[in-house]
Every structure is written in structure tokens, then in C-alpha cells.
N, CA, C and O atoms as CSV, one atom per row, in Angstrom:
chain,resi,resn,atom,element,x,y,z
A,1,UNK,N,N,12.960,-18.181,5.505
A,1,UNK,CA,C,13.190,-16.955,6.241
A,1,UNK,C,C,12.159,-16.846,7.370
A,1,UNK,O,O,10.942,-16.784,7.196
A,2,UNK,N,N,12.603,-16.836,8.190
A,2,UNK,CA,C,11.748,-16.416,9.177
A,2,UNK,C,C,11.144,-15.275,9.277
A,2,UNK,O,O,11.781,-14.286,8.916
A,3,UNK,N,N,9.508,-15.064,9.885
A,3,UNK,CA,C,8.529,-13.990,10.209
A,3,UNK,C,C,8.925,-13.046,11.041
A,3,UNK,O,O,9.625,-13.280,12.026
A,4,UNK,N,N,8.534,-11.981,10.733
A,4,UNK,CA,C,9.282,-11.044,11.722
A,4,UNK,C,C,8.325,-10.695,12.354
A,4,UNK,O,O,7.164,-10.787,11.957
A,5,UNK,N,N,8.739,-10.177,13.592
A,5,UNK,CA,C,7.715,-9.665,14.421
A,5,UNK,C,C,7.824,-7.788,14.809
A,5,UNK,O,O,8.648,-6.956,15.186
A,6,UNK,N,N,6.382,-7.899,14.406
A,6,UNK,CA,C,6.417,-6.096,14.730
A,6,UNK,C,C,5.611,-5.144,15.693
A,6,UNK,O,O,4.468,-4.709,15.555
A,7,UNK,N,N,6.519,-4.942,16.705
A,7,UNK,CA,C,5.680,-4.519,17.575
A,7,UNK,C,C,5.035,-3.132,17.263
A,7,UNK,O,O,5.816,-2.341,16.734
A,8,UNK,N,N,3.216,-2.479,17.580
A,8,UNK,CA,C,2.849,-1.590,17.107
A,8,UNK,C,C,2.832,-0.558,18.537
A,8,UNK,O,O,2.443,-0.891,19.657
A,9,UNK,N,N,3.481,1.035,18.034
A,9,UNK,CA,C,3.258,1.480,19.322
A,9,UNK,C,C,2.425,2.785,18.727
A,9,UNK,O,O,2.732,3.310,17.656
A,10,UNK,N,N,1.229,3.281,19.642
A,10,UNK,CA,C,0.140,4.284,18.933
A,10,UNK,C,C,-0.240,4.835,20.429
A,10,UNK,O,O,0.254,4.458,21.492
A,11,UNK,N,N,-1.151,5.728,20.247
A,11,UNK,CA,C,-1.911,6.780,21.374
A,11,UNK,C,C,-2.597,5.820,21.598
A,11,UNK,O,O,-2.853,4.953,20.763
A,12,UNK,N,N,-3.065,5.839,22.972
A,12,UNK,CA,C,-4.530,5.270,23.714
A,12,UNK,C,C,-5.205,5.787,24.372
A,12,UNK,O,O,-6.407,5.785,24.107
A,13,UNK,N,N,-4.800,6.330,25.306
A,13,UNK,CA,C,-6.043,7.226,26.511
A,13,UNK,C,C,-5.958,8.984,25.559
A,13,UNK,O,O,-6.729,9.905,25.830
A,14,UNK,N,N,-4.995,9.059,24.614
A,14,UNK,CA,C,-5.477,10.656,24.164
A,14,UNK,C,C,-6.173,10.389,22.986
A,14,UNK,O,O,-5.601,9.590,22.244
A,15,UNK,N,N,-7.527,10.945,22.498
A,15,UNK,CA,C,-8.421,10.829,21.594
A,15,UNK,C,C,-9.408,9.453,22.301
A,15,UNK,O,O,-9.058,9.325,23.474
A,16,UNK,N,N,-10.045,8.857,22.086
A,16,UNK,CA,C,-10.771,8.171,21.781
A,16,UNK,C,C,-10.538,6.731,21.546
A,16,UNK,O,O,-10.396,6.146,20.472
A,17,UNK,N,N,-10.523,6.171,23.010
A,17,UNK,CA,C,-9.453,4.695,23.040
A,17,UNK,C,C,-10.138,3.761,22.259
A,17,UNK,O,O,-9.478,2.788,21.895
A,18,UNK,N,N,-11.209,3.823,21.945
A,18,UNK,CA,C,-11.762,2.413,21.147
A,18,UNK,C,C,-11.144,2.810,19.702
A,18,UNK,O,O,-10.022,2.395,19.411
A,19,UNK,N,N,-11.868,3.601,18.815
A,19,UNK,CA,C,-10.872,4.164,17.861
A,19,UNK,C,C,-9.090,4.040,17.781
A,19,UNK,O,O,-8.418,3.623,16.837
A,20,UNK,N,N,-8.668,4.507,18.986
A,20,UNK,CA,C,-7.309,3.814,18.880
A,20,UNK,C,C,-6.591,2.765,19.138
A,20,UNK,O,O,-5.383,2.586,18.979
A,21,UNK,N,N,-7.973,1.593,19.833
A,21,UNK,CA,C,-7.761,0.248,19.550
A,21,UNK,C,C,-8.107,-0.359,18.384
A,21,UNK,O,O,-7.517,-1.385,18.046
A,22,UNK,N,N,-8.863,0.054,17.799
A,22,UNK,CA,C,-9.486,-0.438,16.213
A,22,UNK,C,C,-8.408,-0.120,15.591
A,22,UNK,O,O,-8.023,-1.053,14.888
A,23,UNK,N,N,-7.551,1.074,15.528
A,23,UNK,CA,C,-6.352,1.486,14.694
A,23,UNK,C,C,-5.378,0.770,14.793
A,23,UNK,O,O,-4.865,0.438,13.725
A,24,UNK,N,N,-4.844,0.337,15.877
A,24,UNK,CA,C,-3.959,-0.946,16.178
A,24,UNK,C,C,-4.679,-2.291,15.470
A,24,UNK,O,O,-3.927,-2.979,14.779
A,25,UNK,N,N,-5.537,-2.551,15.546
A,25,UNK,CA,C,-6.228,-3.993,15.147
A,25,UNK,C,C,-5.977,-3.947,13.338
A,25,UNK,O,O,-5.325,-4.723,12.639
A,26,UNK,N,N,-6.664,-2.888,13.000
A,26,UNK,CA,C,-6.783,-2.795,11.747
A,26,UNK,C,C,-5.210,-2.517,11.337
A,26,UNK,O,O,-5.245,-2.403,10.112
A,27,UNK,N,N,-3.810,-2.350,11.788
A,27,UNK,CA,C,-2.488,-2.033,11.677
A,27,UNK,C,C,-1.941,-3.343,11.573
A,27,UNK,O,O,-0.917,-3.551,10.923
A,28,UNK,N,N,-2.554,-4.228,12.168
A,28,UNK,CA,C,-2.191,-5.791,12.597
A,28,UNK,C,C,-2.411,-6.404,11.460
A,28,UNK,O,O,-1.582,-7.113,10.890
A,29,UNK,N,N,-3.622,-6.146,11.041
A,29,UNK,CA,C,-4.218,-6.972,10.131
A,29,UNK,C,C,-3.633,-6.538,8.500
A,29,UNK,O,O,-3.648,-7.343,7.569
A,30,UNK,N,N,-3.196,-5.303,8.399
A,30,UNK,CA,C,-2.078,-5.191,7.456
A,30,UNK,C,C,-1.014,-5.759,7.373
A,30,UNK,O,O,-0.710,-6.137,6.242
A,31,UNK,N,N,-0.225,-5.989,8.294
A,31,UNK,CA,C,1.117,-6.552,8.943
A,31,UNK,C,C,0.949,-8.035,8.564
A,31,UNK,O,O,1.545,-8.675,7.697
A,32,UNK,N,N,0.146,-8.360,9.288
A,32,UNK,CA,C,-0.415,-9.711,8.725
A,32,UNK,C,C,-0.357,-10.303,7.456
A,32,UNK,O,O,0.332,-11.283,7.174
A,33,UNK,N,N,-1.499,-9.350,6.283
A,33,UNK,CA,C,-1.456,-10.051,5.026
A,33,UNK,C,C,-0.569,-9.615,4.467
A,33,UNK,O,O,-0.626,-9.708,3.241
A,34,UNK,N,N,0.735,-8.899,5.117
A,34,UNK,CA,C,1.844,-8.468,4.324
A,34,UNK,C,C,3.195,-9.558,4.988
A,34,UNK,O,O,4.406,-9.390,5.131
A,35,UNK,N,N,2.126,-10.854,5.316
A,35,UNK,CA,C,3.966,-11.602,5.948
A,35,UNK,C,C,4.105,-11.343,7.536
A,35,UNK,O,O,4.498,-12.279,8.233
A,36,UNK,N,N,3.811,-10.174,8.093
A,36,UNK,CA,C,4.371,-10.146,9.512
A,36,UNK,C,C,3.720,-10.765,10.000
A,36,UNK,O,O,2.713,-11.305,9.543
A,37,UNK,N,N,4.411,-10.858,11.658
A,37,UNK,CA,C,3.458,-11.397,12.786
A,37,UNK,C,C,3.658,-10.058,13.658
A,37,UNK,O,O,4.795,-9.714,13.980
A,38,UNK,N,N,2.210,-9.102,14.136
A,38,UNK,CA,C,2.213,-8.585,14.846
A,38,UNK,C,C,2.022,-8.476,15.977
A,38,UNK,O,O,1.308,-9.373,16.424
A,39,UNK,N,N,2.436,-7.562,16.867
A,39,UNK,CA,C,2.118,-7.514,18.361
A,39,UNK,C,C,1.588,-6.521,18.401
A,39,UNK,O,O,2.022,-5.470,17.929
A,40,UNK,N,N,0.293,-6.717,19.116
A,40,UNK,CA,C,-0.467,-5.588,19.392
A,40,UNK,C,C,-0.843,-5.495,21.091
A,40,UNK,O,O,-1.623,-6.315,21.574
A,41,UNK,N,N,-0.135,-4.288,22.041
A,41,UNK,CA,C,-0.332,-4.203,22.853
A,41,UNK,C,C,-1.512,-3.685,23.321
A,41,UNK,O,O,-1.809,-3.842,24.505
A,42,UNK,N,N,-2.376,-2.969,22.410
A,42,UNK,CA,C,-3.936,-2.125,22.420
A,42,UNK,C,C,-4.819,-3.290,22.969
A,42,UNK,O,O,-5.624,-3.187,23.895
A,43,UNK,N,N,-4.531,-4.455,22.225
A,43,UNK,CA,C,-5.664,-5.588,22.534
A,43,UNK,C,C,-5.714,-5.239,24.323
A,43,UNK,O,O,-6.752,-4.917,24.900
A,44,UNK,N,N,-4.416,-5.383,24.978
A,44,UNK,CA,C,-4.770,-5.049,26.598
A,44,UNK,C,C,-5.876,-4.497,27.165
A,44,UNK,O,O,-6.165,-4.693,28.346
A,45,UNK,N,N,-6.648,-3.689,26.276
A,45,UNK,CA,C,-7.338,-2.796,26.795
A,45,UNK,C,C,-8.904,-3.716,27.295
A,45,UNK,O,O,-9.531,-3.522,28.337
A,46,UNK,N,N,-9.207,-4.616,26.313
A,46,UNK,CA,C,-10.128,-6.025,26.832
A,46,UNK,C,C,-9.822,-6.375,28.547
A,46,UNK,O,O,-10.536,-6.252,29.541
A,47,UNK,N,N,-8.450,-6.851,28.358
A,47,UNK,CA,C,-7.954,-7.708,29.492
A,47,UNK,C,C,-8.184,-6.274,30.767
A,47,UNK,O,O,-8.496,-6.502,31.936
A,48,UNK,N,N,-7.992,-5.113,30.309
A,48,UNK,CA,C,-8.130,-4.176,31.772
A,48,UNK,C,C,-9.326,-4.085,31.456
A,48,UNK,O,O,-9.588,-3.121,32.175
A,49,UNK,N,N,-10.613,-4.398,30.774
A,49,UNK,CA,C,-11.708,-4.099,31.170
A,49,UNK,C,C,-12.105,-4.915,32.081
A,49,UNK,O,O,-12.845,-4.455,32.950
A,50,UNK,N,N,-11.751,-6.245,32.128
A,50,UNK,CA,C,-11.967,-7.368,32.742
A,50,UNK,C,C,-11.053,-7.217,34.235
A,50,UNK,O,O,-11.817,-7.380,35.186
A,51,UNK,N,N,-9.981,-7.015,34.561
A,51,UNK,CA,C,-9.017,-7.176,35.574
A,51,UNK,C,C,-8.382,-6.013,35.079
A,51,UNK,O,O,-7.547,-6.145,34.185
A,52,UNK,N,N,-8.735,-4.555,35.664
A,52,UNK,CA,C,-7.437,-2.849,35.578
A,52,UNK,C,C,-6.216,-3.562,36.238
A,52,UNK,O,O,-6.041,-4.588,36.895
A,53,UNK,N,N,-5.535,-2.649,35.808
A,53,UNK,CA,C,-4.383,-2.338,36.609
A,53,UNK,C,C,-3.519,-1.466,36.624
A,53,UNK,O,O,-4.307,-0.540,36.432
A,54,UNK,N,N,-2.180,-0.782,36.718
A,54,UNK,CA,C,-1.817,-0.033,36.504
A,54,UNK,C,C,-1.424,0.857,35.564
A,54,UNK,O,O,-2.201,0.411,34.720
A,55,UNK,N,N,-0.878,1.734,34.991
A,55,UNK,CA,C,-0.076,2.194,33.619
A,55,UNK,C,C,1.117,1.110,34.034
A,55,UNK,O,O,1.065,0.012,33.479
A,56,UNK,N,N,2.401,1.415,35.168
A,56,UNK,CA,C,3.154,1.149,34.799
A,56,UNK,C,C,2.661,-0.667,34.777
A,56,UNK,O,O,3.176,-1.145,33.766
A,57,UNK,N,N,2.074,-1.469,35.342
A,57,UNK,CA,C,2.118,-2.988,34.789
A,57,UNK,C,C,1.663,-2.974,33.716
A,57,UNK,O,O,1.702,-4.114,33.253
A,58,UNK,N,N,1.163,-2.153,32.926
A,58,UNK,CA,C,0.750,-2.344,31.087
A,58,UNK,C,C,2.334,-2.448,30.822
A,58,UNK,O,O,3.070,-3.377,30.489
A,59,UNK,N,N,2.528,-1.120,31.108
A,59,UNK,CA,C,4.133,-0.852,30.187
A,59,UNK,C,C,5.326,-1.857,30.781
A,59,UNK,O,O,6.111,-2.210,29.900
A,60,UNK,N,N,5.533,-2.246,31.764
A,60,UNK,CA,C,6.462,-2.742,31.643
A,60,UNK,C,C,6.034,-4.720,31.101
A,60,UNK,O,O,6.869,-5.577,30.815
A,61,UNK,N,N,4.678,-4.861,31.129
A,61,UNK,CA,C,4.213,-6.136,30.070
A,61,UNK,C,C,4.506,-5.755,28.603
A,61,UNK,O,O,5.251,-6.505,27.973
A,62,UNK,N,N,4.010,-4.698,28.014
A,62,UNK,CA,C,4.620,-3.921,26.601
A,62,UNK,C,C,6.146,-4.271,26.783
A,62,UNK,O,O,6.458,-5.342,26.262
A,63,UNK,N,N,6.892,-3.768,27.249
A,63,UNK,CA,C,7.908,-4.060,27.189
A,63,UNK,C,C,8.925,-4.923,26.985
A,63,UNK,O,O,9.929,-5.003,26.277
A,64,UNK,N,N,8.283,-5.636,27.939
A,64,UNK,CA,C,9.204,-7.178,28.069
A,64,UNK,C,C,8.790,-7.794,26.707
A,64,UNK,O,O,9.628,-8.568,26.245
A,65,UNK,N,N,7.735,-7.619,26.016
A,65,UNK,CA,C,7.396,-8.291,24.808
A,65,UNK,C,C,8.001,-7.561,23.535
A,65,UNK,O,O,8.163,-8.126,22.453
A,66,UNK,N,N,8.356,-6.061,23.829
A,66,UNK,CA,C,9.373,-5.352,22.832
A,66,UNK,C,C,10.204,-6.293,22.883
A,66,UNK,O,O,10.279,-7.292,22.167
A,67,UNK,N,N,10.928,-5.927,23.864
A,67,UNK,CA,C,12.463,-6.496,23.629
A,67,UNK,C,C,12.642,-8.095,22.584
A,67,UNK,O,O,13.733,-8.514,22.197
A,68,UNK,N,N,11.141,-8.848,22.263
A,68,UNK,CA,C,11.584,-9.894,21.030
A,68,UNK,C,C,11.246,-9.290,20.007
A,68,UNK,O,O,11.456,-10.155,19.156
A,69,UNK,N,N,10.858,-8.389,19.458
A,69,UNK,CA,C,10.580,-8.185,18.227
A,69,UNK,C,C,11.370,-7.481,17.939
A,69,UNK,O,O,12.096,-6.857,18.713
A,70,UNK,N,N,11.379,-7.442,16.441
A,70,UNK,CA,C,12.339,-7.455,15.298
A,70,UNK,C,C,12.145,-6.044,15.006
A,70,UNK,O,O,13.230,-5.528,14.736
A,71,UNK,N,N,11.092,-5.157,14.953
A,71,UNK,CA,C,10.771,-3.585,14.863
A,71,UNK,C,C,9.697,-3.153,15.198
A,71,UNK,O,O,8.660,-3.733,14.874
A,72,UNK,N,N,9.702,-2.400,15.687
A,72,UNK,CA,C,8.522,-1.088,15.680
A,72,UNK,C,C,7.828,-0.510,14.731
A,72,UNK,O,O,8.525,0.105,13.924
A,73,UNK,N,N,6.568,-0.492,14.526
A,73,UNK,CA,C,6.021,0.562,13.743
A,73,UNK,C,C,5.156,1.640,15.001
A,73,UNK,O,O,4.383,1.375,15.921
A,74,UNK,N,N,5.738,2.909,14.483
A,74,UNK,CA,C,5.290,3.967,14.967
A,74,UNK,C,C,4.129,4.595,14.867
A,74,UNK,O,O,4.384,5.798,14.822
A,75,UNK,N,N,2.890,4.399,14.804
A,75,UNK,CA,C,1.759,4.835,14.438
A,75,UNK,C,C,1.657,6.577,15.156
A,75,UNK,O,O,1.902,6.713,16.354
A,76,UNK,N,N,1.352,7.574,14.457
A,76,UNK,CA,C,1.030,8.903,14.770
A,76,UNK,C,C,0.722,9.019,15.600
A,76,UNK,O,O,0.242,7.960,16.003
A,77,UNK,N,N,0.634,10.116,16.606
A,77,UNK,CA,C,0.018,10.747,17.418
A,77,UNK,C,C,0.446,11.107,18.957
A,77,UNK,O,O,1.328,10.374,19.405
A,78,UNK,N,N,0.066,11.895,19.636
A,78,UNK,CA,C,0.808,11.879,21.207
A,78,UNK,C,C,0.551,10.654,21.828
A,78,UNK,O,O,-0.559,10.143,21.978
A,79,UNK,N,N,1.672,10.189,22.194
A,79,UNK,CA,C,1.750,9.415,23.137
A,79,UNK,C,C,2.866,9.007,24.181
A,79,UNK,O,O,3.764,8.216,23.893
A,80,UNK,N,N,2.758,9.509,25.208
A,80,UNK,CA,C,3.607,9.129,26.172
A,80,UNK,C,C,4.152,8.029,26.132
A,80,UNK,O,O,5.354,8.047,25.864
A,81,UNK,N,N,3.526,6.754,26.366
A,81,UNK,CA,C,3.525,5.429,26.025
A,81,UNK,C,C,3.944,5.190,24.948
A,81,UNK,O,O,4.578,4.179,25.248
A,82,UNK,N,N,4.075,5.288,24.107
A,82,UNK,CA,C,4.263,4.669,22.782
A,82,UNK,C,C,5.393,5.479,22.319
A,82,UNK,O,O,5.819,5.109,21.225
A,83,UNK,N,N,6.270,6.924,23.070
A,83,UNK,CA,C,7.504,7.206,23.010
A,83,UNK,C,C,8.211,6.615,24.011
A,83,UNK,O,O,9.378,6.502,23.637
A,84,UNK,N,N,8.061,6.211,25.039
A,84,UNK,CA,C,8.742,5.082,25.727
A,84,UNK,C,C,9.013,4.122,25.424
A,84,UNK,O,O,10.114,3.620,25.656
A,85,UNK,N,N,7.917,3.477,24.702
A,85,UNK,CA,C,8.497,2.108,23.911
A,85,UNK,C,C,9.611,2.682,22.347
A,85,UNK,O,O,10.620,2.000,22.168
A,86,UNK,N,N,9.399,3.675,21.511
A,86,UNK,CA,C,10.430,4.073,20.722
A,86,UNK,C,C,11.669,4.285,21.406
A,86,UNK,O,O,12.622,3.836,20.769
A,87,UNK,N,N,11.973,4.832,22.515
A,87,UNK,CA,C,13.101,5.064,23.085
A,87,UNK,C,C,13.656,3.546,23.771
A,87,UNK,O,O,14.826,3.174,23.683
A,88,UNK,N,N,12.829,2.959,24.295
A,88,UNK,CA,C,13.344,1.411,24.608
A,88,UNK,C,C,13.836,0.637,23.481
A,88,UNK,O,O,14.792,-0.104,23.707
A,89,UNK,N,N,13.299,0.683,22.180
A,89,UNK,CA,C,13.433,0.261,21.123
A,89,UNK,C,C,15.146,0.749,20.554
A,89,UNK,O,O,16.091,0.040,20.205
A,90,UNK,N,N,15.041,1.880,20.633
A,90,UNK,CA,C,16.259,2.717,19.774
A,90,UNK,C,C,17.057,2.208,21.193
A,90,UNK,O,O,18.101,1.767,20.712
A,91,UNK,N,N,17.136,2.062,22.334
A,91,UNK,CA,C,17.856,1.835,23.331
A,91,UNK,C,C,18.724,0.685,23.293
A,91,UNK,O,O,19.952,0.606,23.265
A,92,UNK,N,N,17.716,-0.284,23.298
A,92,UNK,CA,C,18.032,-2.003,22.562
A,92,UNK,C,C,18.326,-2.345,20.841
A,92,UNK,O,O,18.216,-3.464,20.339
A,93,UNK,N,N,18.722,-1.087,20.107
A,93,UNK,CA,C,19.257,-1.161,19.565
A,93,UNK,C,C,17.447,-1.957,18.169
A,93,UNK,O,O,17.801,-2.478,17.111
A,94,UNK,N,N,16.695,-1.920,18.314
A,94,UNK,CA,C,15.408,-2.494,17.641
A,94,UNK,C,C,15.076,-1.021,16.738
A,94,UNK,O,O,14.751,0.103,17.121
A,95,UNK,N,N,15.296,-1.534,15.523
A,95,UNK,CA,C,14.623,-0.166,14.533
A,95,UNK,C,C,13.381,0.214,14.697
A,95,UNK,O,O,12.595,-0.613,15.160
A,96,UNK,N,N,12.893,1.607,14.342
A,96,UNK,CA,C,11.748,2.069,15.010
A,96,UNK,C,C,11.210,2.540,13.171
A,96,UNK,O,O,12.088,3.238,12.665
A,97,UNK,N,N,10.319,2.347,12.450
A,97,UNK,CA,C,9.851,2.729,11.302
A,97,UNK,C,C,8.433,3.594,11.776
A,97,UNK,O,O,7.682,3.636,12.751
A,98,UNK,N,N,8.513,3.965,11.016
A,98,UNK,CA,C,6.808,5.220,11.074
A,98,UNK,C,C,6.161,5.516,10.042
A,98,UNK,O,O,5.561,6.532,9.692
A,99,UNK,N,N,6.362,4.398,9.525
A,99,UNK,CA,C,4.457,3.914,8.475
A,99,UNK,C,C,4.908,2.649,7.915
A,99,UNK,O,O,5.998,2.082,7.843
A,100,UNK,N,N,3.431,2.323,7.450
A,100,UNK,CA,C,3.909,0.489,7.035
A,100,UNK,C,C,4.824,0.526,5.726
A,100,UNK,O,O,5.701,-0.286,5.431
A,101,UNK,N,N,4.365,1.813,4.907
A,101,UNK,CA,C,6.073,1.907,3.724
A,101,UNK,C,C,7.081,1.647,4.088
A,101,UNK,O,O,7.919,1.099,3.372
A,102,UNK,N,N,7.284,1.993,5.382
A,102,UNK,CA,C,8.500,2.473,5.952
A,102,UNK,C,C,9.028,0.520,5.895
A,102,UNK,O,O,10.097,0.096,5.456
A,103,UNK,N,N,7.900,-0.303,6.473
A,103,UNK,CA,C,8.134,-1.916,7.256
A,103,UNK,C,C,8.772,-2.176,5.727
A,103,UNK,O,O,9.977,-2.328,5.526
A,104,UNK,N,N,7.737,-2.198,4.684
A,104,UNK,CA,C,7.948,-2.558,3.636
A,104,UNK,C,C,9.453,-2.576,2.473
A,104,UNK,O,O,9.895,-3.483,1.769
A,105,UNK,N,N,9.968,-1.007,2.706
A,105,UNK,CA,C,11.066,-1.025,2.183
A,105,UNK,C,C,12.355,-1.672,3.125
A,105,UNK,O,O,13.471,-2.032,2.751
A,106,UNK,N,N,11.767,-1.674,4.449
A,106,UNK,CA,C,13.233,-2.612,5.214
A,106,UNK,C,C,13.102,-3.654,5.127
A,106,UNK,O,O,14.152,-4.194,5.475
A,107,UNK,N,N,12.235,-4.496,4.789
A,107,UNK,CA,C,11.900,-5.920,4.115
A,107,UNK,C,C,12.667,-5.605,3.112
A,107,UNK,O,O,13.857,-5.475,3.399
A,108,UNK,N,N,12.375,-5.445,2.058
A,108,UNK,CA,C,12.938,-5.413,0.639
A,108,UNK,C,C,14.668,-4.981,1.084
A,108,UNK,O,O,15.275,-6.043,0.943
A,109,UNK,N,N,15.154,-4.457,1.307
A,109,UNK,CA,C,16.616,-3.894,1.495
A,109,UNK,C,C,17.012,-4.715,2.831
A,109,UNK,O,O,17.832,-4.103,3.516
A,110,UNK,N,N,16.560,-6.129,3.421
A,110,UNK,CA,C,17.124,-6.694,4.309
A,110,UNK,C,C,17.191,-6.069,5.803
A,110,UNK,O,O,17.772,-6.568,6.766
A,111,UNK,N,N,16.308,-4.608,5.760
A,111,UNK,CA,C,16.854,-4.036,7.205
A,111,UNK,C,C,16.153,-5.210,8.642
A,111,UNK,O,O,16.640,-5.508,9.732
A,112,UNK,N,N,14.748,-5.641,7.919
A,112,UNK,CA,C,14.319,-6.465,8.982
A,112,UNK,C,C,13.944,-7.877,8.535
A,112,UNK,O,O,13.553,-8.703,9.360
């Protein structure tokens, strides 16, 4: 069976972006020893410390890398960003889950 891939979408610039890059990292690393292969778009935040650039060239790089994965996990909180990618997701037809229970029981019942 092949690995699925799960893209993580969470807050970044509201609260406390290192914290909500550690929350993505540490989301990954669940995903991980549970079988997945995750995508974590937070890591970006390195690469714009090094070379900024826009919101929209983050999001539409987020994006183009949605569209291969197999689901979404929804991590809490406001985010502009990270309801754009749920709505791209539900758009393209990519299930959107909102907690890792959530990954877990669509594993088990075949959803992903």
C-alpha cells in the first residue's frame, strides 16, 4: 500500500510564528511515526528568512504541492491561509480532517 501524503494547514503570522512552526514540525513528526509522509508548508518560514517573498508566492507554492496529497489535516486556529488551502482541498475534491484521530480513523475505514 502506498504512503499517503498529508498536507498540514495551521495559523502562522496570528499568534506567535515560531510556536506555530514548531506546531507544524511536531504534527509531522506524528504523521510520520504513524505511517504518513507529511508536508509541511511552515518549514517555508526558514527559506523566507533567508530569501522573503510574497504571501501570494508562499500560497500559490502551498498549493501546487496540495493538489498531490492525499488529505489535509486541519490544525486549529485563525487562519486565512490555511482556509484557502481547506477550500482548495474540498474544491479538488481532497478530504480535509481536523485532528490526527480524525487521519487515523480514515486509514482504518479506507477513506485515505
Amino acid at each position: 500500500m502506498r504512503t499517503k501524503k498529508i498536507y498540514i494547514a495551521s495559523p502562522y503570522t496570528i499568534g506567535d510564528v515560531a510556536v506555530n512552526v514548531k506546531r507544524q514540525i511536531d504534527t509531522a513528526n506524528d504523521l510520520m511515526n504513524a505511517g504518513f509522509s507529511p508536508f509541511v508548508p511552515l518549514l517555508c518560514h526558514f527559506q523566507h528568512m533567508a530569501h522573503p517573498r510574497d504571501y501570494e508566492s508562499w500560497m500559490d507554492n502551498g498549493l501546487l504541492w496540495l493538489e498531490h496529497c492525499d488529505a489535509v489535516l486541519r490544525l486549529d486556529g485563525e487562519s486565512k491561509g490555511a482556509d484557502i488551502e481547506v477550500q482548495f482541498a474540498n474544491d479538488s475534491g481532497i478530504p480535509v480532517y481536523f485532528s490526527f484521530n480524525q487521519i487515523l480513523e480514515a486509514r482504518k475505514t479506507g477513506a485515505i
